[in-house]
GUTI-172589 format. One line per 4 residues: number of its first residue (from 1); for each residue y, x, z of N, C-alpha, C. Coordinates in steps of 0.001 Angstrom, whole numbers, plus 500000, padded with zeros to 6 digits. Each point is the difference from the previous one (the first is absolute). Layout:
BEGIN
NUM) Y X Z Y X Z Y X Z | ...
# end
This chain:
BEGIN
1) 681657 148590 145675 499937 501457 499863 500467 500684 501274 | 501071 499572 500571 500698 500374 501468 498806 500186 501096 | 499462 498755 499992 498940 499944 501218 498818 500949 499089 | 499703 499986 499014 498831 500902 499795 500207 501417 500164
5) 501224 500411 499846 500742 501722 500148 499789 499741 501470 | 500648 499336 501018 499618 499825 501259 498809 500290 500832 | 498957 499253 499295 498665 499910 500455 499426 501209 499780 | 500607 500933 498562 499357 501090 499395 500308 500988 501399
9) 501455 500037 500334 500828 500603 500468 499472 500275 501636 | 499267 498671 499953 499705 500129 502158 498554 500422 499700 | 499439 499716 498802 498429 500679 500051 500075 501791 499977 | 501209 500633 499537 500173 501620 500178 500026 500458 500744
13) 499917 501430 500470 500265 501067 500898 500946 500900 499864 | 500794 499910 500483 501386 501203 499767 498853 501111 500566 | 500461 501223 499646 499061 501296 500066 501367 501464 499817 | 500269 500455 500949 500765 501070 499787 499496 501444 500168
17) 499937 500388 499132 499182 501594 499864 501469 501135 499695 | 499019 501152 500500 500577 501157 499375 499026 501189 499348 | 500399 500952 499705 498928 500601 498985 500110 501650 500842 | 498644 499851 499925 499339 501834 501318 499809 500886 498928
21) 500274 501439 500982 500157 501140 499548 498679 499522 498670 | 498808 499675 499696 499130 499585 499164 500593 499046 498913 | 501028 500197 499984 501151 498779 499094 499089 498492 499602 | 499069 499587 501373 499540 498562 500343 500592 499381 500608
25) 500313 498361 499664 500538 499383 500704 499574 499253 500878 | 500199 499830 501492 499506 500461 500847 500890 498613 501214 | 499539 498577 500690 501230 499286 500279 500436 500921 501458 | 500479 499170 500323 500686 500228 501424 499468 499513 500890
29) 500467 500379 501218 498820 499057 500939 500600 498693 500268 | 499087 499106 500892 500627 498835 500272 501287 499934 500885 | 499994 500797 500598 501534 499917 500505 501159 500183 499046 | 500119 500613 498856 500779 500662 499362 500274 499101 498817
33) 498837 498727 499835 499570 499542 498587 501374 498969 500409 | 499991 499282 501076 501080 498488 500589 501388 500752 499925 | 500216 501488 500736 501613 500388 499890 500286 500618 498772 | 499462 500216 499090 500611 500023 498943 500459 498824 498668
37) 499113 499251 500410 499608 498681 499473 501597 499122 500241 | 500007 499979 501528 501226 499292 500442 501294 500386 499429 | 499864 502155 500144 501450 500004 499954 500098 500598 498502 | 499150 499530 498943 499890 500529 498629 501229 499693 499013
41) 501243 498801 500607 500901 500158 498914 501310 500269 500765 | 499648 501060 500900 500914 500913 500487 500046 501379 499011 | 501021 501065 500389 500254 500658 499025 498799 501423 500227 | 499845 499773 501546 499056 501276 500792 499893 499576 500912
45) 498792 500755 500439 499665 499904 501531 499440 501091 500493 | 500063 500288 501869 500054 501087 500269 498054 499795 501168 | 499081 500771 500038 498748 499014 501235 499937 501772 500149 | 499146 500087 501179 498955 501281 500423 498661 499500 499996
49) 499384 501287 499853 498548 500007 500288 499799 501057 500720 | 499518 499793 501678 499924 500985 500343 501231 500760 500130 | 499869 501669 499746 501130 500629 500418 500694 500246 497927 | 499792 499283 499671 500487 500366 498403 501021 498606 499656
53) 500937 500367 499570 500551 498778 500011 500608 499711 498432 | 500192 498703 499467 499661 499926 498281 501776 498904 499491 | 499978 500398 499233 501219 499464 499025 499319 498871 499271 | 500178 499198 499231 500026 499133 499289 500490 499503 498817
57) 500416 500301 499009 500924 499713 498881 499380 498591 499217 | 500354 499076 500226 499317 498904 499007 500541 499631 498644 | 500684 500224 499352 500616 500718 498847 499320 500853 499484 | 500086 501352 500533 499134 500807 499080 498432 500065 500152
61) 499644 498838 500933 498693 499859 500753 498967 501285 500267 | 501053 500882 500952 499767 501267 500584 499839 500138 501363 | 498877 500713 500380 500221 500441 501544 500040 501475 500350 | 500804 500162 500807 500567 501298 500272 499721 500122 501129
65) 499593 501216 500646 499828 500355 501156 501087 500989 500591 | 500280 499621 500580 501717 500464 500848 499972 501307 500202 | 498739 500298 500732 500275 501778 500417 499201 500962 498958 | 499061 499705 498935 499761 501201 499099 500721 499501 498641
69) 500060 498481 499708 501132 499799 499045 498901 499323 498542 | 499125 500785 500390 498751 499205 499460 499963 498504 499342 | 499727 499843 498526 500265 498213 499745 498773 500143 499595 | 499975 497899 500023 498402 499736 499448 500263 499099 498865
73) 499897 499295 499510 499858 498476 499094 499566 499333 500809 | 500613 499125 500001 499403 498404 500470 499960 498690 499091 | 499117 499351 500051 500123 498339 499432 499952 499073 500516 | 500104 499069 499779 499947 498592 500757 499047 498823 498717
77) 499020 499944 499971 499385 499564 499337 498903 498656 500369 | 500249 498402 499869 499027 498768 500027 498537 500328 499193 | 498641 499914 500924 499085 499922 499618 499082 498204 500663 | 499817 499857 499185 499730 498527 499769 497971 499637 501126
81) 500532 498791 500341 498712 500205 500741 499050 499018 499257 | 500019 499598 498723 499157 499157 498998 498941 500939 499277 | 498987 499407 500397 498251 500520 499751 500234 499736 498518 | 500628 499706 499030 500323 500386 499033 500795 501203 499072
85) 500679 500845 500896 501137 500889 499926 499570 500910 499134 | 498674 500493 500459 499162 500881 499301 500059 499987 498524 | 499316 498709 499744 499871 499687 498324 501364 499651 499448 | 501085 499463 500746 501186 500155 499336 500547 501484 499573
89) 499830 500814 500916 500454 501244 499442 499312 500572 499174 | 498246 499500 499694 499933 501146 498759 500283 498957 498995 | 500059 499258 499918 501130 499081 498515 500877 499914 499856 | 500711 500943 500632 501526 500436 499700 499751 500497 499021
93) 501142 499882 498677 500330 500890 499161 500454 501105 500200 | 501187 499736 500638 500336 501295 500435 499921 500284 501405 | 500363 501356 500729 499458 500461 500865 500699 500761 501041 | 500864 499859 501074 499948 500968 500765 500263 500909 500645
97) 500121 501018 499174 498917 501139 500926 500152 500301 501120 | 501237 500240 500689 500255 500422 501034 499710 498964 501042 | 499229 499051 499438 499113 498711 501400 498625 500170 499761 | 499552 500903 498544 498878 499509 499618 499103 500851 501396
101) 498737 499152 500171 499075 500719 501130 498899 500119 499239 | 498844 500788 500169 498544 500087 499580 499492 500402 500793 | 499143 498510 500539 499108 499887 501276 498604 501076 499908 | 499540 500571 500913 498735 500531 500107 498486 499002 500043
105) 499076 500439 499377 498982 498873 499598 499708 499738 500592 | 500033 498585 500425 499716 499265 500869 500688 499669 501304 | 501438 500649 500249 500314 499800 500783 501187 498912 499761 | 499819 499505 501346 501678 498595 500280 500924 500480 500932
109) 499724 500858 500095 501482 500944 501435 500481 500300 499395 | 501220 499268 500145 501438 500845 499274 500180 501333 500131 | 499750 500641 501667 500580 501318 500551 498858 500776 499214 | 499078 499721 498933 499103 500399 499610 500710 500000 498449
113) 500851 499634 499238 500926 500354 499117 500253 501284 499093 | 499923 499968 498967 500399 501389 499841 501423 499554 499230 | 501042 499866 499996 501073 499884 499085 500441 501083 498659 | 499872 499669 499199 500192 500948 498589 501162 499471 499875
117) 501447 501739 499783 501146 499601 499997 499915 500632 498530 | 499970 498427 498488 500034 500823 499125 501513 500190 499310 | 500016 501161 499165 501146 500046 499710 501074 498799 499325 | 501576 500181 500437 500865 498479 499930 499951 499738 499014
121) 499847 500989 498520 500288 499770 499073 498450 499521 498860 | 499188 499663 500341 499037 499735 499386 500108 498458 499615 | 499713 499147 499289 499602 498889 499432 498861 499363 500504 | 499607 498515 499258 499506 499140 500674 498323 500508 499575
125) 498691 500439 500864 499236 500293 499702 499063 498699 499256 | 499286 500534 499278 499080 499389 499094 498914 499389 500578 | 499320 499349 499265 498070 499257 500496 499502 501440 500382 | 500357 501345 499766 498953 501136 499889 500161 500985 500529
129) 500258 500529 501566 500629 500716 500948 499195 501567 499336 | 499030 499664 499359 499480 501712 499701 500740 500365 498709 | 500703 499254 499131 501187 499999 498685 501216 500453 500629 | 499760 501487 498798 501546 500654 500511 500601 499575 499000
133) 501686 499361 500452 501022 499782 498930 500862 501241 500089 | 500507 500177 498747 500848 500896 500028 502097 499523 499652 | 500061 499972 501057 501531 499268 499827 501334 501088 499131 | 500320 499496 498409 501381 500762 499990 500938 500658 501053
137) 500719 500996 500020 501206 500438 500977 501225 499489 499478 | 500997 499405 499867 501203 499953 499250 501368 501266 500257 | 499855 500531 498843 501018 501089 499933 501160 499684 500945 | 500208 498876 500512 501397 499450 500636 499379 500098 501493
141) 498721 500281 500318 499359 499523 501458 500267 501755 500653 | 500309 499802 501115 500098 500972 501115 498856 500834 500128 | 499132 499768 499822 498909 500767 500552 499353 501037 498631 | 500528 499287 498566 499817 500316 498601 500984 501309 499786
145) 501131 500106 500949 500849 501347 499773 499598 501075 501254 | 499386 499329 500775 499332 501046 501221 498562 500843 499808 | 498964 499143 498877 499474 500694 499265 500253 500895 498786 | 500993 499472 499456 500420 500784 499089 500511 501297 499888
149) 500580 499915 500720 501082 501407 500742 499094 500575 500817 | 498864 499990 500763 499270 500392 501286 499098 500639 498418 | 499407 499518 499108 499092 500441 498722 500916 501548 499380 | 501120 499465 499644 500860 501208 499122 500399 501211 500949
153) 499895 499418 501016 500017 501639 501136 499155 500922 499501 | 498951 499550 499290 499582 501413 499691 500047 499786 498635 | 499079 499157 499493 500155 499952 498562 500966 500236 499539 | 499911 500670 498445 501136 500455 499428 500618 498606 498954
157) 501045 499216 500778 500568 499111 499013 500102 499922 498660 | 500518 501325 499876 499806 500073 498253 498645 500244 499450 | 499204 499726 500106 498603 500895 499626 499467 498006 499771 | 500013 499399 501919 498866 498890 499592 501501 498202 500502
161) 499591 499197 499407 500719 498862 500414 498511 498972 500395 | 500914 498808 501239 499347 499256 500166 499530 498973 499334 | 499214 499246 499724 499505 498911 499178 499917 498984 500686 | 499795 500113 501182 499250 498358 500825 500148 500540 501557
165) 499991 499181 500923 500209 500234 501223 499009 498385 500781 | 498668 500267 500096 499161 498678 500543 499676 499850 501433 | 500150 499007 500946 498755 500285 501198 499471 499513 499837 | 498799 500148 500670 498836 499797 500104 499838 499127 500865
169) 499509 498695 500114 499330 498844 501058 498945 499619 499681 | 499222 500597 500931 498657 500018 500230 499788 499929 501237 | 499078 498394 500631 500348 499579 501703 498639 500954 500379 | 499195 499833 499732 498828 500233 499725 500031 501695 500377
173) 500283 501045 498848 500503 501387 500873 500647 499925 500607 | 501131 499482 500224 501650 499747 501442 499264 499799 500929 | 498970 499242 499848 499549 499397 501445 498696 501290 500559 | 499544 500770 499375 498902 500869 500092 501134 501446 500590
177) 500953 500165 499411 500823 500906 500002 500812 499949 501448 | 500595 498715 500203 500911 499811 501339 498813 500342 500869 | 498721 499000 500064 498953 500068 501224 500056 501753 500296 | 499849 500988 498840 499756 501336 500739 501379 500567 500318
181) 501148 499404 499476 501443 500739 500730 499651 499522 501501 | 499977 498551 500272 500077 499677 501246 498868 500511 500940 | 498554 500056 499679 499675 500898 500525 500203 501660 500553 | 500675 500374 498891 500537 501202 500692 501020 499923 500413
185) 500940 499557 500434 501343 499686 500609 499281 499661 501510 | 499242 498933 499991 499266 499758 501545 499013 501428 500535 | 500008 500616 499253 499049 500746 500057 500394 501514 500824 | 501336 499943 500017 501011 500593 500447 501149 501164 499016
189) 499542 499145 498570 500414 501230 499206 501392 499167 499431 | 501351 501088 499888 501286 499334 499885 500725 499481 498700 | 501040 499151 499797 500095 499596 498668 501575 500507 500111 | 499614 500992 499091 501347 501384 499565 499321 499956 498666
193) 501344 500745 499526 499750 500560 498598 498745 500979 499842 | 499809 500701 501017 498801 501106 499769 498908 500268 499797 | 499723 498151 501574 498704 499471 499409 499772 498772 498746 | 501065 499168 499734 499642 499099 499107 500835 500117 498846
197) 499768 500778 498835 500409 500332 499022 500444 499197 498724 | 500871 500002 498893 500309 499338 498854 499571 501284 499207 | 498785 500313 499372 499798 501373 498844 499372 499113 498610 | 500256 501431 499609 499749 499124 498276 498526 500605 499712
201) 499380 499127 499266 498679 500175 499273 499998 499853 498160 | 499817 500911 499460 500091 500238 498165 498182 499535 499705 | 499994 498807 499376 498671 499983 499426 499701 499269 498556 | 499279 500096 498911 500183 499156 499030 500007 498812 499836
205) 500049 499597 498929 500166 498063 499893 498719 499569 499894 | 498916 500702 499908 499002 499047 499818 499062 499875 501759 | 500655 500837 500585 500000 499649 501681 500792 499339 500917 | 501151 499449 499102 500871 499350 501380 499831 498853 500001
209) 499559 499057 499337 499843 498850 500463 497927 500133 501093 | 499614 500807 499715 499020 500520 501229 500615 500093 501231 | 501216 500820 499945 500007 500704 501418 500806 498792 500534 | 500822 499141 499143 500935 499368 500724 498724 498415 501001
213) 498828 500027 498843 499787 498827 500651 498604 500239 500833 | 499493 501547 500061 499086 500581 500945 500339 500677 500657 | 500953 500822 499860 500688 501290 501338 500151 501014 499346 | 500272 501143 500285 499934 501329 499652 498768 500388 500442
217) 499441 500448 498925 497946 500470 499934 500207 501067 499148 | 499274 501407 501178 499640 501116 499916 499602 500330 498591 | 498701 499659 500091 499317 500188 498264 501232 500291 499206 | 501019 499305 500256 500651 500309 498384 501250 501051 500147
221) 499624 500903 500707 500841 500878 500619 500658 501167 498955 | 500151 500987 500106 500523 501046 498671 499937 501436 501121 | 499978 500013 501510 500720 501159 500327 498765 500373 500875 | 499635 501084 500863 499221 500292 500725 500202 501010 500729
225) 501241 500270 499757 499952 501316 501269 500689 499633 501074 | 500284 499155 500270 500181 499816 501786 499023 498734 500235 | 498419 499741 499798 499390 499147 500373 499721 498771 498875 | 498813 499329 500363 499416 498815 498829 500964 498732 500377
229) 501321 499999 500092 500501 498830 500638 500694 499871 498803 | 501299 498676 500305 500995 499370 499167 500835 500652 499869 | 501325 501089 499064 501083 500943 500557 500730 498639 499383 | 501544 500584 500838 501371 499584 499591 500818 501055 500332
233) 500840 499814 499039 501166 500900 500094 501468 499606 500764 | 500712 500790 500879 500880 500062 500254 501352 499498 499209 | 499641 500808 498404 501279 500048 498861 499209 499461 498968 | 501043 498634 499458 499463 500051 498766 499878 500220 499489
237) 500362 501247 499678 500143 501277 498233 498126 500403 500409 | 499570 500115 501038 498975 500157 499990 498712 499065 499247 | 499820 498814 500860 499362 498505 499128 500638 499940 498548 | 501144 500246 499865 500236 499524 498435 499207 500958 498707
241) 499633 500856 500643 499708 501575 498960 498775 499129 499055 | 499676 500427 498902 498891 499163 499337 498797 500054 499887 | 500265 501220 501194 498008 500204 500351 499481 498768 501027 | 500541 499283 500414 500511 499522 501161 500268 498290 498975
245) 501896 499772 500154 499964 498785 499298 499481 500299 498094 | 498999 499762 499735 499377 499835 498398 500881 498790 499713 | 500695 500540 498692 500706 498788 499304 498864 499319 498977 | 500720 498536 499941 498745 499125 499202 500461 500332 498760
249) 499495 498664 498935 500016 500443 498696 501624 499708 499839 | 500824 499469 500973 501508 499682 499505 500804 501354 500321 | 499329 500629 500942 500563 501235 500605 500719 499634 501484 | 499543 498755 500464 500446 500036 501650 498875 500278 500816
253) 500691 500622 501230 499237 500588 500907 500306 499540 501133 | 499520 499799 500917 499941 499062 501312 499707 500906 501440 | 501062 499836 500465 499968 500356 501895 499688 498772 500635 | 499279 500305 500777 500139 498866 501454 500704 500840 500697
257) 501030 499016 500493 500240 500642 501601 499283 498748 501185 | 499498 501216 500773 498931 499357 501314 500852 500078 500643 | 499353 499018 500944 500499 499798 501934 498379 501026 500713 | 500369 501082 500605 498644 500731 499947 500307 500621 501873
261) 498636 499523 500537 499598 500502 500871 500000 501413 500505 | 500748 500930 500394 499877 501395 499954 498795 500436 501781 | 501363 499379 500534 499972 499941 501446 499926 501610 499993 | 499002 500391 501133 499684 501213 500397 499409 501109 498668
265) 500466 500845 499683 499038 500970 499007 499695 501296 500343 | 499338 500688 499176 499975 501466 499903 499406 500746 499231 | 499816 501492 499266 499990 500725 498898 498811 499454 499556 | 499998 499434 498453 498985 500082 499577 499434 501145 499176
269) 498510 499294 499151 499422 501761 499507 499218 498684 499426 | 499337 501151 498673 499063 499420 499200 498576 499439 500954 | 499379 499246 499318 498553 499495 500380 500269 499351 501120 | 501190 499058 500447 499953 499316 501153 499686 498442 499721
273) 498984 499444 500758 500423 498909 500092 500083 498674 500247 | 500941 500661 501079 500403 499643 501374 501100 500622 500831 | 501143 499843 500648 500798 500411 500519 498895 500983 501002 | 500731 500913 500696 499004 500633 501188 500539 499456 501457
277) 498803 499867 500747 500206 499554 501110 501197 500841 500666 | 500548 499314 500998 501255 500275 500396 499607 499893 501848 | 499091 498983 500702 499532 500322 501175 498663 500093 500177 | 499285 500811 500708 499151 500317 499943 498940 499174 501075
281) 500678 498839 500686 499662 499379 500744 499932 498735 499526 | 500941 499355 499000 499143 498897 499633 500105 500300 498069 | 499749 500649 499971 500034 500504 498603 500496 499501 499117 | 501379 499443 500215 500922 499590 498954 500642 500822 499258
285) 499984 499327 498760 500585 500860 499185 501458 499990 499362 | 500724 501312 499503 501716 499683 499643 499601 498754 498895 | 501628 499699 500313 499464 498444 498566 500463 501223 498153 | 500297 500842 499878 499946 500504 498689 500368 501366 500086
289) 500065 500543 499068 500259 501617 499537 500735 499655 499235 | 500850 501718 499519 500987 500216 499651 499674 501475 499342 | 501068 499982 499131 499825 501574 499504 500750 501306 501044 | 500916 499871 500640 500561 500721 500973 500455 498800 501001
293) 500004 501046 500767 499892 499225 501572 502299 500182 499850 | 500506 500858 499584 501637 499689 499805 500566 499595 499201 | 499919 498321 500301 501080 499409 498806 498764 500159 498627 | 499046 498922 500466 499117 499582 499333 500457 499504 498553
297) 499447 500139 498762 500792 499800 498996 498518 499007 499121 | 498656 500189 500594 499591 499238 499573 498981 499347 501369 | 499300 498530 499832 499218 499512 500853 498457 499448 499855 | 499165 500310 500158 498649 500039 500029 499465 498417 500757
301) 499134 499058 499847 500253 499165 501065 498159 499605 499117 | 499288 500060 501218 498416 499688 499719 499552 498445 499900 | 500780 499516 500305 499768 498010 500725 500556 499236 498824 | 499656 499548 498778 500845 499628 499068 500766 498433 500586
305) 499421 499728 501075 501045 498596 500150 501351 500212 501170 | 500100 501463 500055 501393 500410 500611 501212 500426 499040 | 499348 499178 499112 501657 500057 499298 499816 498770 499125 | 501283 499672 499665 500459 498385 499402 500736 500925 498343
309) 499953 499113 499061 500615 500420 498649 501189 499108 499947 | 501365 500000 500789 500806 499277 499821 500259 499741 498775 | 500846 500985 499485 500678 500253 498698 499382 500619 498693 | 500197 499516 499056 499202 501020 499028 501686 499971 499337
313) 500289 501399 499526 500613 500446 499166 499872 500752 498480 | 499884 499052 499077 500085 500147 498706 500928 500780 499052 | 499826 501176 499465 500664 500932 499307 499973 500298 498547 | 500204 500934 499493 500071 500699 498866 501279 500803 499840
317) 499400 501173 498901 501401 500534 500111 501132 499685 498853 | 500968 500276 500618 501330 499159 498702 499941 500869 498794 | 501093 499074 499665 500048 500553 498269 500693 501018 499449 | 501318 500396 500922 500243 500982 499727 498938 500967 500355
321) 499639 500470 501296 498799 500832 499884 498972 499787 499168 | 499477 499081 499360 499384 500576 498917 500310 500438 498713 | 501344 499297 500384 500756 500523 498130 500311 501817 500299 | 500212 500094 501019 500546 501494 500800 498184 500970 499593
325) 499061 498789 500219 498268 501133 500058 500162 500280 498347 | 500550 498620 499318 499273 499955 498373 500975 501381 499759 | 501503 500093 500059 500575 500941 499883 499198 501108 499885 | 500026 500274 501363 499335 501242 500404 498938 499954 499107
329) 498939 499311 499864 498594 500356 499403 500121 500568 498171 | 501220 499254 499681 500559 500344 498878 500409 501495 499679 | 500819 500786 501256 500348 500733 500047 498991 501263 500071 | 498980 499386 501090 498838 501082 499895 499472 499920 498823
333) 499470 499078 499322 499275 499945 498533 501012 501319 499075 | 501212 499507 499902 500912 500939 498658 499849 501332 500721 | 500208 500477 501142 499691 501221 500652 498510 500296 499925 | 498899 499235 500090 499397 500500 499831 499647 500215 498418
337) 500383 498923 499128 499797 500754 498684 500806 500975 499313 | 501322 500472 500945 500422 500479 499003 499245 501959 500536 | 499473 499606 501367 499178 500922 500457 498840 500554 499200 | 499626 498921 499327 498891 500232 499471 500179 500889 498180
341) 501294 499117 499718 500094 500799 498817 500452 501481 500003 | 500708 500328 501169 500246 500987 500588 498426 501005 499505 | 499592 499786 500969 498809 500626 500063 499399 499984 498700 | 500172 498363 499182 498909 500828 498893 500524 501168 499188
345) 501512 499271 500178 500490 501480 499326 500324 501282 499912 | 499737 500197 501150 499114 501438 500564 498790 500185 499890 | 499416 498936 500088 498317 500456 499445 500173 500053 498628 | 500837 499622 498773 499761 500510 498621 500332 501158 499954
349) 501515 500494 501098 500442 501183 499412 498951 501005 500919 | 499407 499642 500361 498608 501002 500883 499415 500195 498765 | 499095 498952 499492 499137 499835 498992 500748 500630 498452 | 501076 499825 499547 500160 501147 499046 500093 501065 500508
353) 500737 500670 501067 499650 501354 500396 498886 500464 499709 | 499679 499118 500731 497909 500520 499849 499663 500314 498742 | 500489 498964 498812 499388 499853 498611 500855 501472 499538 | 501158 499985 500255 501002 501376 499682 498639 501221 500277
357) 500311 500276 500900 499231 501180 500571 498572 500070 499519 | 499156 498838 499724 498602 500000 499305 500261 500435 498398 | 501110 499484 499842 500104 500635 498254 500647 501417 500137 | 500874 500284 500851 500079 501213 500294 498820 501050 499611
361) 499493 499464 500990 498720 500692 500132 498869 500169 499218 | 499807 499107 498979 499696 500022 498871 500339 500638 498891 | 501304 500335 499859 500658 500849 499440 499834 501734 500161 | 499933 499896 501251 499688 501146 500216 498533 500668 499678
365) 498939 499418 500335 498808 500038 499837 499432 500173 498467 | 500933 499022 499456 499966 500327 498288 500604 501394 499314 | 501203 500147 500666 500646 501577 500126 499059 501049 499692 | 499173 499917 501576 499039 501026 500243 499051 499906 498990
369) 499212 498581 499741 499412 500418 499097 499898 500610 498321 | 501214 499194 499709 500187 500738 498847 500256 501810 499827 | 501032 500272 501438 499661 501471 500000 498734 500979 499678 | 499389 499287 501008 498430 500140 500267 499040 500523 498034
373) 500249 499203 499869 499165 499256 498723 500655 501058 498667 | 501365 500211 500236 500739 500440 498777 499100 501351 499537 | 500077 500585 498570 499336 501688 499978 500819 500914 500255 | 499040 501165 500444 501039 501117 500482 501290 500673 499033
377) 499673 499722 498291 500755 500672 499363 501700 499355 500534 | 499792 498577 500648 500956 499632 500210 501172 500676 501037 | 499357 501083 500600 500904 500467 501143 500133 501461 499435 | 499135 500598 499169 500294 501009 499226 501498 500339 499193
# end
């Protein structure tokens, strides 16, 4: 076994990368690949390039650049030089991700690579890269109270509670989804909060297992006045409303929260659709609209594979609020009936008036006539 780990061991390539503003990983050059190699179980190391000169942390396997302060990620990662390697990795069970590559068709150049950094927390993918799984959150997991609390910012706690907290792994959209982040990141567009967004989307249950394992598609849209595109909202009190999330027959209603492409925008308006060109020279267009251009509260986005369905968040509302609606509905019912008897009983005492005054009046009429009718000796 010694000599076969050996043999495995001298057939590899040590490979030290770091990851570009395009968050690709990207190696080093050959000068750089041997001195780090050598002095790798040191604690740091200090090299220049040029007039920029770089830190080293091999511990936190960081590089820092001395004068803007700037860090990158780095790895140090063996890629194997056996004409078998290939078919070993897709019979892995499990997987990855942050090595996984997906070559371009037909090509054998590595520098021809695209690296998909998928998220750490996903599981071992299946025979079926176009099968979205949907993974539990555990109430005890970090990221399960960062949605939670980031959701009740607007929502009214007492009104709706959570039910389920899932992501979504699907390599298949991840991989359709990263290709257009990284395109626009190379493209020269920046990765801030402003352009690459976390917004929520409200849609019913008999569409989310659609959107999760085709994309977000127009057709099944609800809104139209800022353009024929995909909206998301800023706040979830917005997506949760039930024009929006339709509860099923149990009464839960479902948010996605997306990873969503914003990048560049500007005002939308009905009948668009299409962002409007933005240069007039090569006629590109903003990547989405918005309902106001200050502190955008909702997002318009025409390209349905610029956004990913991380999370779906599963709801309904609690029980005290509905014991609080039945209340209430109770309350309107006796108000309204006791409204009603109200009223009828003013409409009887209308209606004998009426009958009062018709016999009245009858009375009188009989009066007259008997006057009428009587003989004169009578007034004699």
């Amino acid at each position: 076994k010694a000599k076969a780990k050996a043999k495995a061991k001298a057939k590899a390539k040590v490979v030290w990368e770091y990851k570009d503003d395009a968050r690709i990983w990207q190696p080093y050059n050959s000068q750089r690949q041997p001195l780090l190699e050598t002095h790798r179980h040191q604690d740091s190391l200090t090299f220049s390039i040029g007039d920029n000169h770089y830190h080293v942390d091999f511990h936190a396997m960081q590089q820092e650049n001395v004068d803007t302060k700037r860090t990158r990620q780095m790895r140090r990662r063996c890629v194997e030089k056996s004409k078998n390697n290939k078919k070993k990795k897709e019979k892995r069970e499990k997987l990855t991700y942050q090595d996984l590559a997906w070559l371009d068709h037909g090509s054998r150049n590595a520098s021809q690579r695209l690296v998909i950094d998928y998220p750490h927390y996903w599981d071992a993918l299946g025979p079926d890269p176009m099968i979205a799984v949907r993974k539990l959150l555990s109430k005890s997991d970090p990221m399960y109270d960062q949605i939670h609390n980031d959701f009740f910012q607007t929502v009214d706690e007492n009104k709706f509670e959570i039910v389920c907290i899932q992501s979504v792994q699907c390599p298949h959209r991840w991989r359709v989804y990263s290709t257009n982040e990284r395109n626009y990141l190379l493209s020269g567009g920046k990765h801030e909060s402003r352009s690459i967004k976390q917004l929520y989307h409200g849609l019913s249950a008999n569409v989310l297992d659609i959107v999760i394992h085709q994309g977000f598609l127009r057709q099944y849209g609800k809104r139209v006045k800022y353009g024929d595109g995909v909206y998301f909202a800023q706040a979830a009190s917005f997506s949760a409303q039930v024009d929006y999330a339709v509860p099923d027959k149990r009464g839960h209603s479902h948010v996605i929260l997306a990873r969503v492409i914003v990048g560049e925008y500007t005002l939308g308006r009905q009948g668009m659709k299409q962002p409007p060109i933005k240069d007039p020279v090569t006629h590109q267009t903003y990547d989405s609209v918005v309902d106001r251009l200050d502190n955008p509260s909702m997002y318009v986005i025409f390209r349905d594979d610029h956004a990913y369905p991380e999370y779906i968040i599963t709801s309904r509302l609690c029980q005290a609020y509905l014991d609080k609606m039945e209340a209430e509905r109770k309350r309107r019912e006796a108000k309204q009936l006791a409204e009603q008897r109200e009223k009828q009983m003013r409409n009887d005492k209308e209606r004998e008036r009426e009958r009062e005054l018709a016999r009245e009046r009858e009375r009188e009429r009989t009066r007259r006539r008997e006057r009428d009718e009587a003989p004169l000796s009578v007034f004699l």
